[in-house]
py3Dmol code that shows the C-alpha trace and the ligand (Angstrom):
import py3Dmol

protein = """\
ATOM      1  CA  UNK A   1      11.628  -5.765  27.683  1.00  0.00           C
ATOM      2  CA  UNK A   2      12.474  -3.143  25.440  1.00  0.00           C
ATOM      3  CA  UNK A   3      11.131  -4.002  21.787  1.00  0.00           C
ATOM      4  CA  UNK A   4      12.524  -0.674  20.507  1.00  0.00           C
ATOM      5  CA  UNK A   5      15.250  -2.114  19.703  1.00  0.00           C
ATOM      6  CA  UNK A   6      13.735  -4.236  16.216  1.00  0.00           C
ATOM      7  CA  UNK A   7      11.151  -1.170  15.464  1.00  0.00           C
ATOM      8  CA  UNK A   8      13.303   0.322  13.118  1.00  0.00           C
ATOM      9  CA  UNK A   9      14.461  -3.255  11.249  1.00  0.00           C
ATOM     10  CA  UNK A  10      13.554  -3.772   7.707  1.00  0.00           C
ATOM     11  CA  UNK A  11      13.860  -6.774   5.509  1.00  0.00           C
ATOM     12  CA  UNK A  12      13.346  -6.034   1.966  1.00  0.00           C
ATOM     13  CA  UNK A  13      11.958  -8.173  -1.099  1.00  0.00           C
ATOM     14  CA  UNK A  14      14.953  -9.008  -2.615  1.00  0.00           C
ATOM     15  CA  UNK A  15      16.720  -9.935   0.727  1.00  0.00           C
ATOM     16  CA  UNK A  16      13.823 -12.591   1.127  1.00  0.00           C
ATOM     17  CA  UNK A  17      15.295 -13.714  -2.718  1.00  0.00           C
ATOM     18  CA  UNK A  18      18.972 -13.911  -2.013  1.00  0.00           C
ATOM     19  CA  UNK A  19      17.715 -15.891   1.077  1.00  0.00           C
ATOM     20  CA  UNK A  20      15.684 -18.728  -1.160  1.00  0.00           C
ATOM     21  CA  UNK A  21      18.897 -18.443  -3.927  1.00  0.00           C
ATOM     22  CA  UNK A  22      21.165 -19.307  -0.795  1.00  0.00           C
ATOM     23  CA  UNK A  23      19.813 -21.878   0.419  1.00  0.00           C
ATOM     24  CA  UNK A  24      19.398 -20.161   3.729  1.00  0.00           C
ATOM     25  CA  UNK A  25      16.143 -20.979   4.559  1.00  0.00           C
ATOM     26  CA  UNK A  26      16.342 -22.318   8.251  1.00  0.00           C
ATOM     27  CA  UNK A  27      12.521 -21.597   8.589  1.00  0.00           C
ATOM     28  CA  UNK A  28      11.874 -24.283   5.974  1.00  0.00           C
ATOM     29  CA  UNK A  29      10.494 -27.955   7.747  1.00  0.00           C
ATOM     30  CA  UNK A  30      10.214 -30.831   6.285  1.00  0.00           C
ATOM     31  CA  UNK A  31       7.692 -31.891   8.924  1.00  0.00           C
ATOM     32  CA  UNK A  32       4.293 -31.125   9.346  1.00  0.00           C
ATOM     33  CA  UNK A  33       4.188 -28.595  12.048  1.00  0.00           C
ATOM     34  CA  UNK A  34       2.737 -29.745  15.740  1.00  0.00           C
ATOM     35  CA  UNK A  35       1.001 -27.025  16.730  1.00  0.00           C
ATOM     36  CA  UNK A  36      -1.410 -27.370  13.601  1.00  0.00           C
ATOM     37  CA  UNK A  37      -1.508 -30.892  13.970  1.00  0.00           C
ATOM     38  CA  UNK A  38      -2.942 -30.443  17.663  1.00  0.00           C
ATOM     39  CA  UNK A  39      -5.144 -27.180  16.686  1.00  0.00           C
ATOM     40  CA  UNK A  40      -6.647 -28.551  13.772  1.00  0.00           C
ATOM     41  CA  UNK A  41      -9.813 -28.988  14.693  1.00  0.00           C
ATOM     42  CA  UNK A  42     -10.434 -25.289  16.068  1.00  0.00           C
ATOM     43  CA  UNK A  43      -9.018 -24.338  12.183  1.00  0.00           C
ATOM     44  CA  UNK A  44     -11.815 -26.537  10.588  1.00  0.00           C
ATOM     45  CA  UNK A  45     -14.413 -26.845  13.254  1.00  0.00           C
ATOM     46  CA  UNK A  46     -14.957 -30.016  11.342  1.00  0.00           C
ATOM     47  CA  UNK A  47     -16.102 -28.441   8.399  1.00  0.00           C
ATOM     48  CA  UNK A  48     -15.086 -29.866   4.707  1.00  0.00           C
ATOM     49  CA  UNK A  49     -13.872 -28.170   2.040  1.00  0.00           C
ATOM     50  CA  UNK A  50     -12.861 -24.829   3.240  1.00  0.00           C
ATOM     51  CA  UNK A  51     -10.575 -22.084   1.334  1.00  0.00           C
ATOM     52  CA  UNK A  52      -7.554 -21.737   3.675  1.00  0.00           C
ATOM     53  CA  UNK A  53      -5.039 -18.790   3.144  1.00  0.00           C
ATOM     54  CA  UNK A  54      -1.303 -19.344   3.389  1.00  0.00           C
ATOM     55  CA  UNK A  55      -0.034 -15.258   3.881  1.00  0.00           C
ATOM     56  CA  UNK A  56       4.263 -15.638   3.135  1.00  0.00           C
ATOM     57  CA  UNK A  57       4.236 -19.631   2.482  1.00  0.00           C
ATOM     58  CA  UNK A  58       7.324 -20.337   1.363  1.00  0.00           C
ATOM     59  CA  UNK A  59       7.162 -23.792   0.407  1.00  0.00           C
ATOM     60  CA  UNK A  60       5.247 -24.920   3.712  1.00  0.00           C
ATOM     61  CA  UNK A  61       4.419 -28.446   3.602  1.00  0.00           C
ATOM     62  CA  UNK A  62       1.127 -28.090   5.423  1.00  0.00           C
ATOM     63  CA  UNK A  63      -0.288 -26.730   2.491  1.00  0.00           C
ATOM     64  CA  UNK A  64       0.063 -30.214   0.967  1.00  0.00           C
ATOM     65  CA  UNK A  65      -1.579 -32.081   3.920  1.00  0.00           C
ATOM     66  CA  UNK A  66      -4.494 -29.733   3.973  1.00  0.00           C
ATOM     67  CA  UNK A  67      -5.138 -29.859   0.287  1.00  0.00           C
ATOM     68  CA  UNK A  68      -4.714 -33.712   0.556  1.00  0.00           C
ATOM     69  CA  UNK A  69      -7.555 -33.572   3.140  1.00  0.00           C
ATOM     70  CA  UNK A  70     -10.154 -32.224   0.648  1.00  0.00           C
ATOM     71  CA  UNK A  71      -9.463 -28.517   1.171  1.00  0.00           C
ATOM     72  CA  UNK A  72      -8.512 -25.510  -0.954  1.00  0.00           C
ATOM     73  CA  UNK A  73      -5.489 -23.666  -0.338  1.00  0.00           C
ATOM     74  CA  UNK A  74      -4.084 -20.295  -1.302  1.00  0.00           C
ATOM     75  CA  UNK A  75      -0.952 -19.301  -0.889  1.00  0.00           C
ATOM     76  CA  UNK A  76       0.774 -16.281  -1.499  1.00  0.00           C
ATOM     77  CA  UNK A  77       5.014 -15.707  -1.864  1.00  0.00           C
ATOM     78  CA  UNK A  78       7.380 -13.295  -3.256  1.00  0.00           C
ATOM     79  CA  UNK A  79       9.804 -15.624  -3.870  1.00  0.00           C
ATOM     80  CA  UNK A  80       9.337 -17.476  -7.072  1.00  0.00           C
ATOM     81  CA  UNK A  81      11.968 -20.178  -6.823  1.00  0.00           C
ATOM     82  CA  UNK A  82      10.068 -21.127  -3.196  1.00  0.00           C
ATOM     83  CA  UNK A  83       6.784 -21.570  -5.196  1.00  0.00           C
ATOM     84  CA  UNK A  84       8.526 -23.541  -7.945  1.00  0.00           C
ATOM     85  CA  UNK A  85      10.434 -25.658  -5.347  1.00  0.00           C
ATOM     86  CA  UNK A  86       7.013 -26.370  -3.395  1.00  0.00           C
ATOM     87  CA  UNK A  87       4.945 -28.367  -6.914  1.00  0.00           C
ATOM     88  CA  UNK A  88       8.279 -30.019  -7.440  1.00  0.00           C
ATOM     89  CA  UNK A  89       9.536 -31.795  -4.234  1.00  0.00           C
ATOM     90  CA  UNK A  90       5.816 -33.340  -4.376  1.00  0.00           C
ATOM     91  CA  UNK A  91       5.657 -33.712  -7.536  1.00  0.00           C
ATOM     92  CA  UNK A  92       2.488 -31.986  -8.206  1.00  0.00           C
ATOM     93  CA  UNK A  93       2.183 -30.906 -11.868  1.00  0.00           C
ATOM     94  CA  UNK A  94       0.945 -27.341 -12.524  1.00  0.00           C
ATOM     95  CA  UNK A  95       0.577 -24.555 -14.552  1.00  0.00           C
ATOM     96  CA  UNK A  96       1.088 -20.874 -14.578  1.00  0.00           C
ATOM     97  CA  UNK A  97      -0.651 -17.842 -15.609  1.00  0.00           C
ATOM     98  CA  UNK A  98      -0.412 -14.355 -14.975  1.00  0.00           C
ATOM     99  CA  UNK A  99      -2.593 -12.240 -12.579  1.00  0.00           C
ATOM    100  CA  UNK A 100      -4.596  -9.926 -14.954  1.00  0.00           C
ATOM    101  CA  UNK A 101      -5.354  -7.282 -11.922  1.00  0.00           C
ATOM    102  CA  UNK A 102      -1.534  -7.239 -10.347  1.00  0.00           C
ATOM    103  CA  UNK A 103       1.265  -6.438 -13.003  1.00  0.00           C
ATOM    104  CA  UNK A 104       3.654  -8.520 -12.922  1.00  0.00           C
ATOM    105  CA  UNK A 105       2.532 -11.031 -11.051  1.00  0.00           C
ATOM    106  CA  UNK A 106       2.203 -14.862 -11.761  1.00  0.00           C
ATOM    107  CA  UNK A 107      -0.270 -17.942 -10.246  1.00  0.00           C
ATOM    108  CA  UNK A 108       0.726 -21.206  -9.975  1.00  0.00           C
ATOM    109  CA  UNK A 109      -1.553 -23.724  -9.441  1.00  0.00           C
ATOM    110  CA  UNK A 110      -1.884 -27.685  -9.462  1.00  0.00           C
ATOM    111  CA  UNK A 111      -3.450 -29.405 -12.279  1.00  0.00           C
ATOM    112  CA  UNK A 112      -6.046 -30.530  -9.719  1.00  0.00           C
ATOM    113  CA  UNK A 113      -7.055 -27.233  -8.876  1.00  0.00           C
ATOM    114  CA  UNK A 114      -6.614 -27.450  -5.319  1.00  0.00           C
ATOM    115  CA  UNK A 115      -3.282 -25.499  -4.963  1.00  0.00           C
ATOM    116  CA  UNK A 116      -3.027 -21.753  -6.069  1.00  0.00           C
ATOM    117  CA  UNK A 117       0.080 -19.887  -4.918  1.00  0.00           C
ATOM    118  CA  UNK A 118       0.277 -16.115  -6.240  1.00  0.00           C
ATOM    119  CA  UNK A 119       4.115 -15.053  -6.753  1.00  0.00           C
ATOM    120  CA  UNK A 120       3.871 -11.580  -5.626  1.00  0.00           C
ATOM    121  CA  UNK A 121       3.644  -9.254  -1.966  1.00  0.00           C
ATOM    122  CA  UNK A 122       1.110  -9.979  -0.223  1.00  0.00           C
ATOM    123  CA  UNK A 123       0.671  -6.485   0.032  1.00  0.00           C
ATOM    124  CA  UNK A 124      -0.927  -6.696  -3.612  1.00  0.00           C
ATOM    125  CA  UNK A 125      -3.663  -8.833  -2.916  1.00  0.00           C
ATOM    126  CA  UNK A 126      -7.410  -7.751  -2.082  1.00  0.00           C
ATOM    127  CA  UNK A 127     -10.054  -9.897  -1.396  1.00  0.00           C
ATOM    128  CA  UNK A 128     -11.881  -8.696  -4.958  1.00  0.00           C
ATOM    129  CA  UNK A 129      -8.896 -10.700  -6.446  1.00  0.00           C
ATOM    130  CA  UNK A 130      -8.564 -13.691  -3.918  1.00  0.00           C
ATOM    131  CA  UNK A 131     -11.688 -14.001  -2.674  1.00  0.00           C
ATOM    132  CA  UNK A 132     -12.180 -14.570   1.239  1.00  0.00           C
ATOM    133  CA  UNK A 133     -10.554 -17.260   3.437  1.00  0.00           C
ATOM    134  CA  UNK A 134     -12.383 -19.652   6.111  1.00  0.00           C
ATOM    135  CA  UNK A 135      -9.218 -20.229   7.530  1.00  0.00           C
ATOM    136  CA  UNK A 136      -5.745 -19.420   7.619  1.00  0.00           C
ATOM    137  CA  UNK A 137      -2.613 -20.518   8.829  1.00  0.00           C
ATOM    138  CA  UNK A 138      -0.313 -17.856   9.929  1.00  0.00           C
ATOM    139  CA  UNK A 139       3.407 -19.490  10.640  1.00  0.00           C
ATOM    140  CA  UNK A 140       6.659 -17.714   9.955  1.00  0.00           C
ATOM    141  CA  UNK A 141       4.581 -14.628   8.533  1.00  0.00           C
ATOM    142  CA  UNK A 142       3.210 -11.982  10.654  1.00  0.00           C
ATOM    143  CA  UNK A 143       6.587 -12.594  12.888  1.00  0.00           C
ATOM    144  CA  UNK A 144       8.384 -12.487   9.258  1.00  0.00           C
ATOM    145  CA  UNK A 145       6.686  -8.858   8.498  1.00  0.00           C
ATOM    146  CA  UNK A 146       8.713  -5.601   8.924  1.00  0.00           C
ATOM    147  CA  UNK A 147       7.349  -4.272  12.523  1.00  0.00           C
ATOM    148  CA  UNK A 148       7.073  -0.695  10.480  1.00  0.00           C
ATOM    149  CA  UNK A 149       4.052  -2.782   7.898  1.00  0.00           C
ATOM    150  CA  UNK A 150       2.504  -4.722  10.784  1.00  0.00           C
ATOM    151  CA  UNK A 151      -0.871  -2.837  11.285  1.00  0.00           C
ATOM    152  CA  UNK A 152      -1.059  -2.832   7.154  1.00  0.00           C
ATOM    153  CA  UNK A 153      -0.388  -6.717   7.012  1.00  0.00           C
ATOM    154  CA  UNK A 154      -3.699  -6.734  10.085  1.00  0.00           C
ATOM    155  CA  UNK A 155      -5.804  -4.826   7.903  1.00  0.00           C
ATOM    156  CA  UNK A 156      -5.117  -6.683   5.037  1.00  0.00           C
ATOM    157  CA  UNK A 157      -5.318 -10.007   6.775  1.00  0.00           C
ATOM    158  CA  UNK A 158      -8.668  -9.093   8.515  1.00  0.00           C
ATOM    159  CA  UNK A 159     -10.358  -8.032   5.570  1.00  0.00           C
ATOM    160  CA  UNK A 160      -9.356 -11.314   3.226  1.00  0.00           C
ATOM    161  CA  UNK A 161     -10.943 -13.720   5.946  1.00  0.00           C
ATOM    162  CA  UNK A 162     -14.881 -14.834   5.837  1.00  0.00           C
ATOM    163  CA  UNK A 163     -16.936 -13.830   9.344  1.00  0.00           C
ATOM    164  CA  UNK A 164     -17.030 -17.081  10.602  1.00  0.00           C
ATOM    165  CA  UNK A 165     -13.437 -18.360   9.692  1.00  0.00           C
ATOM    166  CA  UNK A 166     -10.624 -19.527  12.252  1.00  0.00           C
ATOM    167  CA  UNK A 167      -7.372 -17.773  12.704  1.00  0.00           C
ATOM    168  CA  UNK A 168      -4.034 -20.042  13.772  1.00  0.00           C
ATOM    169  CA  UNK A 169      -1.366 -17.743  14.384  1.00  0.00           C
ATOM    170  CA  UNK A 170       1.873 -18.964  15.988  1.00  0.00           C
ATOM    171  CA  UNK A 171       4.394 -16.721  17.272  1.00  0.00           C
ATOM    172  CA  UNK A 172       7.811 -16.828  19.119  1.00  0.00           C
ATOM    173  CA  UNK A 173       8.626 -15.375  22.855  1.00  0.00           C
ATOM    174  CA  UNK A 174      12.290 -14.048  23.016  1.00  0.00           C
ATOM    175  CA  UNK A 175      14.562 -11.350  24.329  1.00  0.00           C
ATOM    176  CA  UNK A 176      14.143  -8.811  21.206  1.00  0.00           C
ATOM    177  CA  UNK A 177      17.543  -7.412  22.620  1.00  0.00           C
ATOM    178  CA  UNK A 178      19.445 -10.683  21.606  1.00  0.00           C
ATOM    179  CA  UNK A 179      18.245 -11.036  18.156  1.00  0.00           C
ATOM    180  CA  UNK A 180      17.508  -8.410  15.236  1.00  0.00           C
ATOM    181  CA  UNK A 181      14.749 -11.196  13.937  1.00  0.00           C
ATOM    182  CA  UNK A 182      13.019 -12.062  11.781  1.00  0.00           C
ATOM    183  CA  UNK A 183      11.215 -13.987  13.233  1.00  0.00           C
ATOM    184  CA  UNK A 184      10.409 -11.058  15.106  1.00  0.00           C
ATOM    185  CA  UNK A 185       9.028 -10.561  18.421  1.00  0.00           C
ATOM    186  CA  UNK A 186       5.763  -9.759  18.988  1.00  0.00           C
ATOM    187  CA  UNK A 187       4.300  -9.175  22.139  1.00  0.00           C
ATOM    188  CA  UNK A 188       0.752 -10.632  22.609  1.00  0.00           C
ATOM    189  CA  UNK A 189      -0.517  -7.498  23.787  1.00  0.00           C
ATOM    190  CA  UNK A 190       0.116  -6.110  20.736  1.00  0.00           C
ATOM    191  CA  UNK A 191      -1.195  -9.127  18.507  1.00  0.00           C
ATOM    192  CA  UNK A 192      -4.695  -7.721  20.423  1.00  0.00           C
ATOM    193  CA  UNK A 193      -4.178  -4.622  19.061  1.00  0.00           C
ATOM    194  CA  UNK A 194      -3.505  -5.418  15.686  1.00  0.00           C
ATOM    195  CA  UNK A 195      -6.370  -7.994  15.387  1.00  0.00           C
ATOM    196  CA  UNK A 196      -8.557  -7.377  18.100  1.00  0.00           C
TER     197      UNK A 196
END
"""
ligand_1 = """\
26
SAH
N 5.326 -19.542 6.183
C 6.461 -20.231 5.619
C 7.627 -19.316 5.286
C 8.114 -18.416 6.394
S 9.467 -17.332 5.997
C 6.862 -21.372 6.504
O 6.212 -21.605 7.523
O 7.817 -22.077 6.179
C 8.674 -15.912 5.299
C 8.423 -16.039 3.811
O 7.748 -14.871 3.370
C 9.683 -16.155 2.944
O 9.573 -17.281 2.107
C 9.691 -14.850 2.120
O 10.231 -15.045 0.835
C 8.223 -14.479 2.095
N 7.897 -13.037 2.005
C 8.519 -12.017 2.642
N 7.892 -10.854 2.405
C 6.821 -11.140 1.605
C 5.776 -10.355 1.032
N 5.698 -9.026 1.236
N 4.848 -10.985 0.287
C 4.906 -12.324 0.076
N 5.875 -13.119 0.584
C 6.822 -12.536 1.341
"""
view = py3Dmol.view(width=600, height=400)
view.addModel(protein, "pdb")
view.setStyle({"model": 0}, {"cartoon": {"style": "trace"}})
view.addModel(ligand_1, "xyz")
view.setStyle({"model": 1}, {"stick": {}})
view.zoomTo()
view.show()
């Protein structure tokens, strides 16, 4: 298959915006998704309170369910409505500050603590700012990453997550000739590449 064809395809920041303002946010579910539901135990290896990263959440309700289950969840979006939308459809109060170390930047996080979504690109965080992860769930985000920032979003992924932590990473097999994505396709062979 020829994935030459999406190399060159670039979504910017404020496309993802005009996106949320739409409304046209297809990749939004209401339900949990199944594939963490059945690989949840190889995320937490039974282990209790872990810090589990969210890279391009949107609003993802899974974040919810995992906080609910005793865990601590980070999230991190450039799209501030999303974040807003996210405390409010389950009602979770919270508050905001800004991020002294990234200008312009904003965290909003529940008034139980357990919730902190930064509003900013991902591409700002380091792990001296968001600590590291023990897990993270990776849906609708590396396939949602220009293909020309791929082996920076890697890098960046690989160095925010703990040595003994648990990577989920779901991805989508298509024809990259009958769709300019995102999602995007990415070939397994080069997911090894990228991570490894
Ligand atoms: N993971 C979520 C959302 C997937 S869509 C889910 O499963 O529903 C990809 C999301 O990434 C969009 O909400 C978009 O606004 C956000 N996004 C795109 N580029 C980003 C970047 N560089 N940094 C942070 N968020 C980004």
């Amino acid at each position: 298959s020829d994935i030459g064809s999406q190399k060159e395809r670039v979504v910017t920041e404020e496309e993802w915006l005009q996106k949320w303002e739409m409304g046209n946010i297809g990749f939004h579910k209401e339900q949990r998704h199944p594939l963490l539901q059945k690989y949840l135990d190889v995320l937490l290896h039974g282990r209790s309170g872990l810090r589990i990263f969210f890279p391009l959440c949107g609003k993802a309700v899974e974040m919810k369910w995992l906080a609910d289950m005793g865990h601590s969840v980070v999230g991190v979006e450039v799209s501030e409505q999303a974040v807003k939308e996210f405390f409010s459809e389950h009602s979770l109060p919270y508050c905001e500050e800004p991020v002294p170390e990234i200008s312009g930047a904003k965290m909003f996080q529940s008034t139980s603590g357990n919730i902190s979504l930064y509003c900013c690109s991902i591409y700002d965080l380091s792990s001296s700012i968001v600590g590291k992860f023990d897990g993270v769930w990776d849906r609708g985000a590396l396939v949602a990453v220009n293909p020309c920032d791929r082996q920076r979003y890697a890098s960046l992924m690989i160095s925010l997550v703990e040595k003994n932590s648990s990577y989920l990473l779901v991805t989508v097999l298509y024809d990259p000739n009958k769709h300019k994505g995102p999602p995007f396709y990415v070939p397994e062979s080069e997911i090894k590449s990228l991570f490894g």
